[in-house]
Structures are given as structure tokens and as C-alpha cells.
KELUMFI-683300 format. One line per 2 residues: for each residue x, y, z of N, C-alpha, C, O, CB. Coordinates in steps of 0.2 Angstrom, whole numbers, padded with zeros to 4 digits. Last residue first. Glycine has a CB too. Layout:
BEGIN
X/Y/Z/X/Y/Z/X/Y/Z/X/Y/Z/X/Y/Z | ...
END
This chain:
BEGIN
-0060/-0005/-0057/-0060/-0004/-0048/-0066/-0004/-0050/-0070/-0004/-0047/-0057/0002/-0043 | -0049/-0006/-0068/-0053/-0011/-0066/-0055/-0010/-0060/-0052/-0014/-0056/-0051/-0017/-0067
-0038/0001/-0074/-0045/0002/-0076/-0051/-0001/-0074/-0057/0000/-0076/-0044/0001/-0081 | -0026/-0001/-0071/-0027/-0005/-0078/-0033/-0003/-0078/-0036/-0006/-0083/-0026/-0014/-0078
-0023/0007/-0059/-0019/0009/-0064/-0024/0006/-0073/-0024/0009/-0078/-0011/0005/-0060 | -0034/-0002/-0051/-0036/0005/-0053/-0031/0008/-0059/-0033/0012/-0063/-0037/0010/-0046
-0026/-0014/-0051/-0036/-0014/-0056/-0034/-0006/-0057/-0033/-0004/-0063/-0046/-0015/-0049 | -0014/-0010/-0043/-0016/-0013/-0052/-0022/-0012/-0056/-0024/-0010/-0061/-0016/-0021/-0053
-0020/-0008/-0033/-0016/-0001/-0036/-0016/-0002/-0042/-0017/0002/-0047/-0009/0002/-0033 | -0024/-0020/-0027/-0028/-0017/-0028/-0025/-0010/-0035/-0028/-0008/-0041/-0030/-0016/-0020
-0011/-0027/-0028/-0018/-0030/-0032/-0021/-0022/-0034/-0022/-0019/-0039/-0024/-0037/-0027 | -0006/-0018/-0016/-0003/-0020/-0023/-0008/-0020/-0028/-0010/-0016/-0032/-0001/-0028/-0022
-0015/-0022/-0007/-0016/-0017/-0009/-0009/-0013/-0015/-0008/-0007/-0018/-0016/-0014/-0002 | -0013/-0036/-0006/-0019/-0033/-0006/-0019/-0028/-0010/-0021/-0029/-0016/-0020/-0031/-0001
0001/-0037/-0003/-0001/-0039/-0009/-0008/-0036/-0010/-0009/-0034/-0016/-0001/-0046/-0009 | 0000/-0028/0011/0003/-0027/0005/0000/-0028/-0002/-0001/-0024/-0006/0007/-0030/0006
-0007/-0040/0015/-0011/-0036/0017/-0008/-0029/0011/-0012/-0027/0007/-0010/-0035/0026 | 0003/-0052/0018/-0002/-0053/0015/-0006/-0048/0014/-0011/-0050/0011/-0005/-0059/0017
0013/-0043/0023/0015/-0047/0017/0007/-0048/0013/0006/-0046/0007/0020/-0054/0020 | 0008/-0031/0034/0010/-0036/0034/0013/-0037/0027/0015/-0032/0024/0006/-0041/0037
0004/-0017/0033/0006/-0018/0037/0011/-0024/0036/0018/-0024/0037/0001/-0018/0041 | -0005/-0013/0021/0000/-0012/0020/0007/-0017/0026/0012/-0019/0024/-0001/-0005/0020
-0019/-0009/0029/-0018/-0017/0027/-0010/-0016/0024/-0007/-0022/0027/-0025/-0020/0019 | -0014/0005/0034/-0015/-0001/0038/-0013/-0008/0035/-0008/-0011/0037/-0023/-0002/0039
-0014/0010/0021/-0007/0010/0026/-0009/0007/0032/-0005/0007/0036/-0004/0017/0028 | -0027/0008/0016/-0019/0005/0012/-0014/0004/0019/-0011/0000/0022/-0015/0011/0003
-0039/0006/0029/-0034/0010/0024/-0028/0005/0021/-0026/-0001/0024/-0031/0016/0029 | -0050/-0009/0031/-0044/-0005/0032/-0042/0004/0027/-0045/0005/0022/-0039/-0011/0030
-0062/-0016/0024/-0062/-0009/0028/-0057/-0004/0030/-0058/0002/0031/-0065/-0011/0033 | -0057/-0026/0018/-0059/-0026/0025/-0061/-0019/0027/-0061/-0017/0033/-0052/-0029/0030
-0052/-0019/0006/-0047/-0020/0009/-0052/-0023/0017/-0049/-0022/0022/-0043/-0013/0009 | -0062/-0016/-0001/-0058/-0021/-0004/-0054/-0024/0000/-0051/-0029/0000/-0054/-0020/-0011
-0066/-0005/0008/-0071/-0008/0008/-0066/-0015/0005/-0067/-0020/0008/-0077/-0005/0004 | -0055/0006/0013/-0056/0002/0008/-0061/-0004/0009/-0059/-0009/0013/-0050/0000/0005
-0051/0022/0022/-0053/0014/0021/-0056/0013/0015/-0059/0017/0012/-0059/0011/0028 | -0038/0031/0016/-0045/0031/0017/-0047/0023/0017/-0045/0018/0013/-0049/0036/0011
-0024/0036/0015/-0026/0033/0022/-0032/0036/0023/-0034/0039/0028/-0020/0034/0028 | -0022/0032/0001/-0018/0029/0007/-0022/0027/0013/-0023/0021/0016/-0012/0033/0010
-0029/0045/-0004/-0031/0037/-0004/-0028/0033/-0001/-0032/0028/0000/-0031/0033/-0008 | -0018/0054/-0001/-0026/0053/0001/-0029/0045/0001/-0030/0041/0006/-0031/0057/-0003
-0006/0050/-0005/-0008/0050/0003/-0017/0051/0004/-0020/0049/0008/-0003/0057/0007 | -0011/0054/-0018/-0008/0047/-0016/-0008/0046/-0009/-0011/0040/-0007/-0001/0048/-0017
-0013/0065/-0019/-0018/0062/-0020/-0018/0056/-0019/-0023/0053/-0018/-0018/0063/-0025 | 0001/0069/-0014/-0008/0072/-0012/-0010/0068/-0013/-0011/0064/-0008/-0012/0078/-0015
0007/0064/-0026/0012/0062/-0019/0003/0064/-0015/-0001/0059/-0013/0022/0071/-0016 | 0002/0061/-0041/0005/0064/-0037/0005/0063/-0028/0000/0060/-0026/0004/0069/-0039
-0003/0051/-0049/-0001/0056/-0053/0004/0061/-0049/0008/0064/-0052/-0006/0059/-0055 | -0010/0038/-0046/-0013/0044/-0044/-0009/0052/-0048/-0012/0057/-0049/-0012/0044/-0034
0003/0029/-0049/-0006/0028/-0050/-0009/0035/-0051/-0012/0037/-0056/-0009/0024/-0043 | 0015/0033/-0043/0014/0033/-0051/0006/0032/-0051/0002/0037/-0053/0018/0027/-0055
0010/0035/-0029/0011/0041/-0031/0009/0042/-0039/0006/0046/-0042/0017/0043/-0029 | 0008/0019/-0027/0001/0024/-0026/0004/0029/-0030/0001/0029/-0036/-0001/0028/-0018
0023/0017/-0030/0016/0014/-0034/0011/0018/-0034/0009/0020/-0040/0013/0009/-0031 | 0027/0023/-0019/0029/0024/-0023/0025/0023/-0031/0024/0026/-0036/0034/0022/-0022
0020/0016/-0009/0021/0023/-0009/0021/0024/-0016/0016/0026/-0020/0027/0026/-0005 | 0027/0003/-0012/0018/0004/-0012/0016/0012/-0012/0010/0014/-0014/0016/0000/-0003
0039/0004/-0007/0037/0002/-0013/0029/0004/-0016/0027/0006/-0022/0037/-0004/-0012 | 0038/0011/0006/0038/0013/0001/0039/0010/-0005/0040/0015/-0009/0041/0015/0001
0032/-0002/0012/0028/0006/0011/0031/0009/0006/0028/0010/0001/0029/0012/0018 | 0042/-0011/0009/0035/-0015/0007/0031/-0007/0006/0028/-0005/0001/0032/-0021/0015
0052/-0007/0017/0053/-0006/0011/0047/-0008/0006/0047/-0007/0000/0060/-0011/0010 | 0045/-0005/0029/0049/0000/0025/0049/0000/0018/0048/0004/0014/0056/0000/0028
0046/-0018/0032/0038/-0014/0032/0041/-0011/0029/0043/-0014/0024/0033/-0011/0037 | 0059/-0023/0031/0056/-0026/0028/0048/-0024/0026/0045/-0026/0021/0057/-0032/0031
0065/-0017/0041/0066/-0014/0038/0063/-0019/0031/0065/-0017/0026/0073/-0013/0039 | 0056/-0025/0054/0055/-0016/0050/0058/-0016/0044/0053/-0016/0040/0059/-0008/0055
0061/-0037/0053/0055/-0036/0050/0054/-0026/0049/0052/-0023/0045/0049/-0041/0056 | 0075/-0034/0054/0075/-0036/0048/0066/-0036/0047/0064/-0035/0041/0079/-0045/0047
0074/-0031/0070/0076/-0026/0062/0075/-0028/0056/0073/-0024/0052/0084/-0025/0061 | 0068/-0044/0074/0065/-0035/0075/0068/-0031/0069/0064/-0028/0065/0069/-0031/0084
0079/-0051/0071/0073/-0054/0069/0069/-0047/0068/0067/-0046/0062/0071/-0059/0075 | 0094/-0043/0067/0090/-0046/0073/0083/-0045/0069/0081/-0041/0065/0092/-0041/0081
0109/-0047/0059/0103/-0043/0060/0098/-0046/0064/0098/-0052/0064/0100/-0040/0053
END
């Protein structure tokens, strides 16, 4: 597999993890994409599906989907 494929299929699998997360958090798929792709002040200002982009930007917004799942935003 080529350097190029293995990093997409590696955002792919990082979004929809993270998709999938948002949707349990939020309750549903709408509500989920909304906050996705509203900037976040925790985030640099980014949206989730910006900062989402890389590994370290992910965890971000990992961390972040925890506080608000556990109560803590």
C-alpha cells in the first residue's frame, strides 16, 4: 500500500470513528453534523472536522466529545 493510501485510509477511519462518537454523544446523525462543523474555541477556533484532520487534532476532538459525553464542557 502506498504512503498516500494508507494516510487517507487512516483520516477515514479516524472521521468515522469520531462520527460515530459525535452521533452517540449528541443522540443523533443532525445534531452531530452540526457540531462537527461549528468552530470551537477548545479547538483553535477550528471545527471538529477540520481539527479531525490529523492524529494530533483528532485526539483533540476525541478529548473534547468525552468532557461533553462525562459532563465537563
Amino acid at each position: 500500500m502506498s504512503e498516500r493510501k494508507h494516510d487517507d485510509s487512516a483520516e477515514d477511519n479516524r472521521a468515522a470513528r469520531l462520527i460515530a462518537q459525535a452521533e452517540a454523544v449528541f443522540g443523533n446523525a443532525e445534531s452531530a453534523r452540526r457540531w462537527l462543523r461549528k468552530p470551537k474555541k477548545q479547538l483553535s477556533g477550528l471545527s471538529p472536522n477540520e481539527a479531525m484532520q490529523d492524529e494530533r487534532g483528532a485526539a483533540l476532538v476525541d478529548q473534547l466529545l468525552t468532557r461533553i459525553d462525562s459532563g465537563y464542557f
